[in-house]
N, C-alpha and C positions, 0 to 999 in steps of 0.2 A: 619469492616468499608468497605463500597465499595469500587475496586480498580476504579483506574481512568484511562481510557486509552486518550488517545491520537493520533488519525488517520487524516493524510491528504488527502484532495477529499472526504471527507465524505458530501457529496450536492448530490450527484448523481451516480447511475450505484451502483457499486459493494460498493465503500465508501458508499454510502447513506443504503444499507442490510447490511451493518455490523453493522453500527451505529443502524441501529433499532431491530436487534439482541440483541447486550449487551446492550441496554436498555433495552430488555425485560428480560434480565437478571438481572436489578439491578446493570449494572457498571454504573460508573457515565462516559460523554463522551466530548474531547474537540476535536474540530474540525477547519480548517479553508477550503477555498478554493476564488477560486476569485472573486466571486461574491455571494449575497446574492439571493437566490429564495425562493421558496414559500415552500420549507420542513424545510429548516431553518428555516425561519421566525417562524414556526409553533410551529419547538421544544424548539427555545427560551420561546415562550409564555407558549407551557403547560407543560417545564418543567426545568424551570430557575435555579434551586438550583441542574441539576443531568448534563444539559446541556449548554456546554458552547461555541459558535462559531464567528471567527475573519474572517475579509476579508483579504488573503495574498496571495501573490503570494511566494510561496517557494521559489525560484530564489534568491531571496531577501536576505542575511545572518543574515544583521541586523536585517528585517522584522521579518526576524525565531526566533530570538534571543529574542525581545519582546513579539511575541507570547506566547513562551515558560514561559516564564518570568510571564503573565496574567493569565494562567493556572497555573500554582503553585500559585499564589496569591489566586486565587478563590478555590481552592481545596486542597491549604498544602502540595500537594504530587502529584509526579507522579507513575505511576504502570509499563506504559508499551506505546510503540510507536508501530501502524501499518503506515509503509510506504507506502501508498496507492497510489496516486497522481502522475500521469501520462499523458504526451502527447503525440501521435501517429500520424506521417504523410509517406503517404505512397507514394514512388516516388524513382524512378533510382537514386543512390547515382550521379552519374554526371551530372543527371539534378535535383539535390535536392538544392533549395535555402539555402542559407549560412542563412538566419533566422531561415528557421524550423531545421536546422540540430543544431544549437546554443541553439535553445528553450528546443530540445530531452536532449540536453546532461545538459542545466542550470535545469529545472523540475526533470528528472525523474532520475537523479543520482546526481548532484550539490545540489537540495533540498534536497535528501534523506541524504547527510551526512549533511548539516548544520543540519538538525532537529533531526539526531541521536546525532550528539556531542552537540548540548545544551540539550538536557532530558536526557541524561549520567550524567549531573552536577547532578542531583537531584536522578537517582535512584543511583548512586556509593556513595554518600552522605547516602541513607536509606539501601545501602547494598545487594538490589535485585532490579532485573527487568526485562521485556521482552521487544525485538525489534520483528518485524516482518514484512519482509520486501514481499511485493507483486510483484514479477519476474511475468516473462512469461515463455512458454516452447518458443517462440520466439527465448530466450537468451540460450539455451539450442542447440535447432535443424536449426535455419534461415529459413529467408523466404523473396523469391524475393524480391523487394522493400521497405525490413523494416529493411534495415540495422544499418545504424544508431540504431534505436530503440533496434534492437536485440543486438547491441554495449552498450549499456546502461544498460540492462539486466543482461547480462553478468557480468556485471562490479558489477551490487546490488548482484548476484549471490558471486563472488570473495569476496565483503565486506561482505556479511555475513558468509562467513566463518570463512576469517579473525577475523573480531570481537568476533565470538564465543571463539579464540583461547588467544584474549585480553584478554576477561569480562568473561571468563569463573571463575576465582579465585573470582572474586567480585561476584557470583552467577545471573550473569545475562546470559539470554540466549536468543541466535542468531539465528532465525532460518527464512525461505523466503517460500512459497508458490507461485509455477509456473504455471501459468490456460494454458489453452488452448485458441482459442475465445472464447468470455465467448458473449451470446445474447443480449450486449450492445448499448447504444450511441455510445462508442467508436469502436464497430465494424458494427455501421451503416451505414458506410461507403462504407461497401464491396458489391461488385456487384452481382448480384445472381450469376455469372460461378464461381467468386473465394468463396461466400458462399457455393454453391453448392460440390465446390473440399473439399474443409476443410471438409464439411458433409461426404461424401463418404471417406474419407481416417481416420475417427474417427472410429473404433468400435463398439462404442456407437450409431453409427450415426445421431448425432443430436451436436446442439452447447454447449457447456456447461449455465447453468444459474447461478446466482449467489446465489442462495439457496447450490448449489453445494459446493460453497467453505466457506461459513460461520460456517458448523459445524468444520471442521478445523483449523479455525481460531477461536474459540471458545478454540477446545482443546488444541491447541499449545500455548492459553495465562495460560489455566488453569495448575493447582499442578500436574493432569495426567500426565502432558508432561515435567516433573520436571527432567529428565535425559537426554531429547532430546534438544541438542545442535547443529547450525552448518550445519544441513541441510535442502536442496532447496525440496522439498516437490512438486511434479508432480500432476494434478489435471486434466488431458486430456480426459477422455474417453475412452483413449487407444494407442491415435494417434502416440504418441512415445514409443511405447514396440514394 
């Protein structure tokens, strides 16, 4: 039987290549994000019985809660949650608005535990399962003006340790993947001097893309990675060795 995964921000950037990755692997996929666009719309139509997508803002506990709840309805099971689904603003922690600094912390670490503890009900129920949680090296090494953010990181970093040492006996396993920039929307932002520094201080010297991190996340949900618990998993180019 297919497994079914389960990924947040799967609309766009790095969510939207994973989700059309294990489609083309034959998982079946549930998805939400805030709003509906034209890649959604598409995958509802051509392929209604493998994919399944809700409008939600994670923040939301309850919203997560029915979410979750509509996905097991339509598929009987869950397999495995990627925690995808992240906001990024970039600004001097003391001239940082009290909204975006609230948004950082309710999105990309307040979503990511309400959606790990309702899809926990259902794989502890079938006895196995995968989280996997998408860090940054952000949360790892800092970087001027992305404190908060890197506050957050950190923090999905810590829980999935932690968790692995929970759900380890229940055979489910915890493990996080940390990109570098990866050639997004969400790093569209950046100016070319601060593109440009990241470029030169990489290795590799180039930004990463998200092709980069999908076979990864391919094997860390797959039986290969069936030992591998509990670890943040680095994806940079180089930038931090």
């Amino acid at each position: 039987m297919n497994k079914v995964i389960v990924i947040s921000g799967g609309s766009q950037g790095l969510g939207k290549s994973i989700v059309v990755s294990l489609m083309e692997n034959n998982f079946k996929i549930a998805t939400c994000s805030r709003h509906e666009n034209d890649f959604t719309k598409q995958m509802q139509i051509n392929h209604p019985k493998k994919f399944f997508w809700q409008p939600l803002d994670i923040s939301d506990r309850h919203g997560v809660k029915k979410f979750i709840q509509s996905v097991y309805k339509k598929f009987n099971r869950i397999d495995a949650l990627i925690n995808n689904a992240a906001v990024a603003y970039d600004g001097l922690l003391v001239l940082q608005p009290y909204d975006q600094i609230e948004k950082m912390l309710a999105v990309n670490l307040a979503g990511s535990i309400y959606l790990t503890r309702e899809t926990l009900r259902y794989m502890m129920s079938k006895g196995t399962g995968v989280i996997l949680n998408i860090s940054s090296i952000i949360g790892q090494k800092g970087y001027s003006g992305l404190s908060v953010y890197s506050a957050t990181k950190s923090a999905l970093d810590g829980m999935t340790r932690s968790l692995a040492r929970e759900l380890g006996g229940a055979d489910i396993r915890v493990n996080a993947i940390a990109p570098s920039y990866l050639d997004t929307k969400m790093s569209s932002t950046l100016n070319d001097e601060k593109r440009g520094q990241i470029i030169r201080r990489t290795p590799l010297n180039r930004l990463g893309k998200t092709k980069d991190i999908i076979g990864m996340v391919a094997f860390l949900l797959s039986d290969d990675a069936r030992f591998i618990t509990g670890q943040v998993i680095t994806i940079d180019g180089g930038i931090n060795c």
